[in-house]
Residue, then its C-alpha position, 0 to 999 in steps of 0.5 A: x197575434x198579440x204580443x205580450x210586453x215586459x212591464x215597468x216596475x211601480x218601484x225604483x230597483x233599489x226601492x226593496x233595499x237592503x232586503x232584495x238588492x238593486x243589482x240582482x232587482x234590475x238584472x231580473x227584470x231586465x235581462x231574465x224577465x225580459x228573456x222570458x217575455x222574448x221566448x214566450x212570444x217567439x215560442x207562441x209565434x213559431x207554434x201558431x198559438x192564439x192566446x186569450x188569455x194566460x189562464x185559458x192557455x195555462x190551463x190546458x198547458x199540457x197540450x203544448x211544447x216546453x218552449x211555450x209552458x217554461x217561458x209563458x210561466x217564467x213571463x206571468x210568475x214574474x207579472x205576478x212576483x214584481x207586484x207581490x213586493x212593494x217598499x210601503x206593502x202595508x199589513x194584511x187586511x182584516x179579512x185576509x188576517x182572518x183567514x191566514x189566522x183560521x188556517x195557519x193559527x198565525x200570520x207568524x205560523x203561516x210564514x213559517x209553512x210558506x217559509x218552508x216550502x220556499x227552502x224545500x222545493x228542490x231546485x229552482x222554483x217557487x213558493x205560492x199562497x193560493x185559494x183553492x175552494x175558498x181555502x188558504x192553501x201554501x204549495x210550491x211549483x218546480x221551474x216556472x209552473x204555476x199553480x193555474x196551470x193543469x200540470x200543477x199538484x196543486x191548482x188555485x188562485x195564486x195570491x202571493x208568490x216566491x222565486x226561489x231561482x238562484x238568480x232571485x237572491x245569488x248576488x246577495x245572499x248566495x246560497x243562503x235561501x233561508x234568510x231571503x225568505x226571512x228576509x223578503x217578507x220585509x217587502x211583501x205587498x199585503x195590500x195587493x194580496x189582500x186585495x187579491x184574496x177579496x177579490x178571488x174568495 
């Protein structure tokens, strides 16, 4: 059976400073995405599940145990969550500020409503961008659901997310999960979501 492995960062964990902080970066990876990956692969083992791949599972996620839903999301929205950050993360493409100015009237407007649903979501979870029928479309997931996955409110293509788990921001901000909203934005990876979006329209 496959093992799925924690990757390495493309960046030091102190390379998102002062925004998101090298003690809480390396404790997330290390230890919580770690903790993910471990229980995803021991929940697939014990439970006799054959994975080709994270999408095909997610999207019948409703078949299988807690254990398998929980860490296999915690696993891939963190995949997703390390690459969506970067310190030199560039500006959205041409394209994709288009597109975010046709659906939102603004970059500024659409960080307020993604803004907004990373301070709402009750508990721990997270904000997403995903395309949904070739349209932008800003929701949010409770726990480590995905927005791939068939018990999702809202399903598409995830093309930026937000964890809004305590452990993504306590060391530093405590529980001020509005200015490390605010504050994240200074390290988004615009280049990998507008690479995303090209890719997925």
């Amino acid at each position: 059976m496959a093992k799925f492995e924690l990757p390495a960062l493309e960046y030091a964990y102190d390379a998102l400073e002062p925004f998101v902080d090298k003690l809480t970066m390396e404790i997330h990876h290390s230890k919580h995405h770690n903790a993910y990956t471990t229980n995803f692969n021991k929940a697939l083992e014990d439970n006799k599940i054959e994975v080709n791949s994270i999408e095909e599972l997610f999207a019948s996620i409703s078949k299988y145990p807690a254990a398998v839903r929980n860490n296999g999301g915690g696993y891939y929205n963190h995949l997703l969550f390390w690459k969506f950050m970067s310190p030199n993360g560039g500006q959205p493409s041409s394209e994709l500020a288009e597109a975010i100015n046709s659906t939102f009237g603004s970059v500024d407007e659409f960080k307020k409503v993604f803004n907004n649903a990373a301070v709402t979501r009750f508990g721990s979870g997270w904000a997403w961008l995903v395309l949904v029928d070739g349209k932008l479309v800003v929701t949010s997931t409770p726990n480590q659901d995905s927005p791939l996955m068939d018990v999702s409110d809202v399903k598409g293509t995830p093309l930026l997310c937000l964890d809004v788990w305590e452990h993504a921001y306590y060391l530093k901000y405590q529980n001020r999960r509005p200015e490390f909203a605010e504050n994240w934005w200074n390290v988004v990876n615009w280049n990998e979501v507008s690479r995303l979006y090209s890719a997925a329209k």
